[in-house]
C-alpha positions as CSV (number, residue, x, y, z in Angstrom):
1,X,240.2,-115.5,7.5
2,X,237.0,-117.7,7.9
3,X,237.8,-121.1,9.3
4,X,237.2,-124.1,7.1
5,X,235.0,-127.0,8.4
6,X,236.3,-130.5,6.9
7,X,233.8,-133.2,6.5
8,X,234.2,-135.4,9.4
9,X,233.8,-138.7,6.9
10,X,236.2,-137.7,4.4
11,X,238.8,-136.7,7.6
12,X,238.3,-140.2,8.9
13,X,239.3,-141.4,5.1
14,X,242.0,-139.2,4.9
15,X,243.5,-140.4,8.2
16,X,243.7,-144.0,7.2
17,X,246.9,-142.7,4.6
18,X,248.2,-141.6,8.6
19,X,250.3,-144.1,9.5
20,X,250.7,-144.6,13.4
21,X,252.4,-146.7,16.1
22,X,250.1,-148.2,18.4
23,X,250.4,-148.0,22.0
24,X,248.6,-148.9,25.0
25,X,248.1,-146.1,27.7
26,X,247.8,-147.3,31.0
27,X,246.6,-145.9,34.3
28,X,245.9,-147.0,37.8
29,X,245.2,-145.4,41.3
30,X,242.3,-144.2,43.4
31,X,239.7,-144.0,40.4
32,X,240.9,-147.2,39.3
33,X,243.1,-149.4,36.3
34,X,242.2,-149.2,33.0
35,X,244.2,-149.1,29.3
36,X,243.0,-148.5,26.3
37,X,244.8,-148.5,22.2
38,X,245.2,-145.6,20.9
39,X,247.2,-144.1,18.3
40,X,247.3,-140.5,19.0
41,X,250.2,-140.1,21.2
42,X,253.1,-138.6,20.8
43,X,256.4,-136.7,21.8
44,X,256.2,-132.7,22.6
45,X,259.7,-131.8,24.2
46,X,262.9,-133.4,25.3
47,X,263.3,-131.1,28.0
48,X,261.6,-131.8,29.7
49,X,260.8,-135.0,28.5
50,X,257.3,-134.5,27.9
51,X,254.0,-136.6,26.1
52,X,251.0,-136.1,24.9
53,X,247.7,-138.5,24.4
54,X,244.2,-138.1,23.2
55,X,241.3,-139.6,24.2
56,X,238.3,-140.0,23.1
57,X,235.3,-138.9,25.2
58,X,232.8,-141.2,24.3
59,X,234.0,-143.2,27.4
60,X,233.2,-141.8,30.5
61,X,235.8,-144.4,32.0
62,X,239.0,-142.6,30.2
63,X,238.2,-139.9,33.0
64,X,240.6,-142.0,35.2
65,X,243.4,-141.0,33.6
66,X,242.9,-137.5,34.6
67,X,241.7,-138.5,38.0
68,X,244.5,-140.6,38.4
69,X,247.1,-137.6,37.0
70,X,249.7,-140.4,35.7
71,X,249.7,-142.5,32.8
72,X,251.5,-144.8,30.7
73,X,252.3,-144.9,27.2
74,X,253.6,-148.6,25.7
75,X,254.6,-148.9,22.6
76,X,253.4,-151.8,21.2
77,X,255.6,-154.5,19.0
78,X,254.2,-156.5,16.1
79,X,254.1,-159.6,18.4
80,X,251.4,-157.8,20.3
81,X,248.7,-157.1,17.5
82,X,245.9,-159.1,20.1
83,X,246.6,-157.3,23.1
84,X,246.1,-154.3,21.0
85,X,243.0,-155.5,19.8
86,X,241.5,-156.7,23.5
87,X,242.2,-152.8,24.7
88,X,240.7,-151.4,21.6
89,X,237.6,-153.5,22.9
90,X,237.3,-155.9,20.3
91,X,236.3,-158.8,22.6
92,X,234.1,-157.1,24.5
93,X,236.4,-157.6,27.5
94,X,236.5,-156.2,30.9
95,X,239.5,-154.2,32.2
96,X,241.1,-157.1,34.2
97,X,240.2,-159.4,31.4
98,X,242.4,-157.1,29.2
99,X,245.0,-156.9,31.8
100,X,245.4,-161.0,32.2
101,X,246.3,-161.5,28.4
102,X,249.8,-159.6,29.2
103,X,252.4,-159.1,31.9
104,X,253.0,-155.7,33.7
105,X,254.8,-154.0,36.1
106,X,253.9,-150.8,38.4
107,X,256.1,-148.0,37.0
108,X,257.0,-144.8,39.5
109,X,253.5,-143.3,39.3
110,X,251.7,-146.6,39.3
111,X,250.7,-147.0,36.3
112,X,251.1,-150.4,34.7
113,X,253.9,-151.4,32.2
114,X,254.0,-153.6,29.2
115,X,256.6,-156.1,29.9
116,X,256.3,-156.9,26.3
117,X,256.9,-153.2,24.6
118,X,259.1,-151.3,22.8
119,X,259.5,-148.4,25.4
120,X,257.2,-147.7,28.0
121,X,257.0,-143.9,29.1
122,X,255.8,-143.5,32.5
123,X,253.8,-140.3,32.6
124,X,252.8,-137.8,35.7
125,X,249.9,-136.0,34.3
126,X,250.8,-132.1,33.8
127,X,248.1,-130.7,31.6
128,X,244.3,-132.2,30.4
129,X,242.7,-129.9,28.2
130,X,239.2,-131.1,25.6
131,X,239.5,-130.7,22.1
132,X,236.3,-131.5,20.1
133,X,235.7,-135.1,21.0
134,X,238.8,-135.8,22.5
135,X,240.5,-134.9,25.5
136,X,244.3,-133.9,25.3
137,X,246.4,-134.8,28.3
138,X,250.5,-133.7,28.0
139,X,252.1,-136.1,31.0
140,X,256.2,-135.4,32.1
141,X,257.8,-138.5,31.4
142,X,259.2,-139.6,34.8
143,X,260.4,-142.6,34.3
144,X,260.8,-145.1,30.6
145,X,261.6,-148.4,30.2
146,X,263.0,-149.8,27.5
147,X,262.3,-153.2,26.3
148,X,264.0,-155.6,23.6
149,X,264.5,-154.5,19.9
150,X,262.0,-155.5,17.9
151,X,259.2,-154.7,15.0
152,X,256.8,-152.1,15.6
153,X,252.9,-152.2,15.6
154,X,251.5,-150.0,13.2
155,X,248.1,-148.6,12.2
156,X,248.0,-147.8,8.4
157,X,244.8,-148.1,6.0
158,X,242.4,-149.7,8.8
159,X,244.7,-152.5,9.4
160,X,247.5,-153.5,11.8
161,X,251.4,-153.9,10.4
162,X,254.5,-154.3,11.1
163,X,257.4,-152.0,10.3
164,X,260.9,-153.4,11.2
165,X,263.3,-150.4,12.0
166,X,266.0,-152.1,9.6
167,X,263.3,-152.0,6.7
């Protein structure tokens, strides 16, 4: 069976039908702190609990994560749309400019926490692995966090929403 090569510009269209939540993945340590928005995360096992996150390589800073071998994935609620936005880079910000707009805390493997999400799954990484333009890392959940009930973040035809679980 030959493989078949999708158009990247009609994959990109495609995926805006693909809704997402958004999260921001955290890391800190020896390579140092950095977060960024993604919405390419997402559960693998319950036992163990396990993650997985991809980012893109286009940023030779999202090396850290790997470097650091923990991360952190927070899962944004509606109410945080513009922190969302500063990680994505919108702003132009630097890393502790996008750190100052919310309020953390230093989960088990030091990466940093979103007082304000969801659930916050604090990751020790396991597995990195590239794919195309992205790299892959799987993390075992060693610690979560979870935060108030509330709306989600989504991302769903190149704009942010809201989805209330009760909808």
């Amino acid at each position: 069976m030959q493989p078949v090569r999708t158009d990247p510009g009609a994959f990109r269209q495609a995926m805006t039908r693909f809704a997402a939540a958004v999260n921001v993945v955290t890391t800190d340590g020896a390579s140092g702190r950095r977060g960024v928005t993604v919405t390419s995360a997402c559960s693998v096992s319950d036992d163990p609990a396990t993650l997985l996150v991809c980012l893109n390589l286009s940023s030779a800073e999202n090396a850290w994560f790997e470097e650091n071998g923990a991360f952190a994935v927070n899962v944004l609620s509606a109410g945080d749309e513009a922190l969302a936005r500063a990680f994505a880079g919108e702003d132009k910000l630097t890393q502790a400019e996008r750190f100052a707009r919310g309020e953390w805390s230093t989960g088990a493997t030091g990466a940093p926490l979103l007082s304000s999400a969801l659930v916050s799954f604090d990751c020790r990484l396991i597995d990195a692995r590239v794919i195309a333009t992205h790299k892959v890392l799987i993390g075992e959940v060693a610690d979560l966090r979870i935060g108030e009930a509330g709306a989600g973040l989504i991302y769903l035809g190149r704009s942010f929403r809201s989805l209330d679980a009760g909808q």
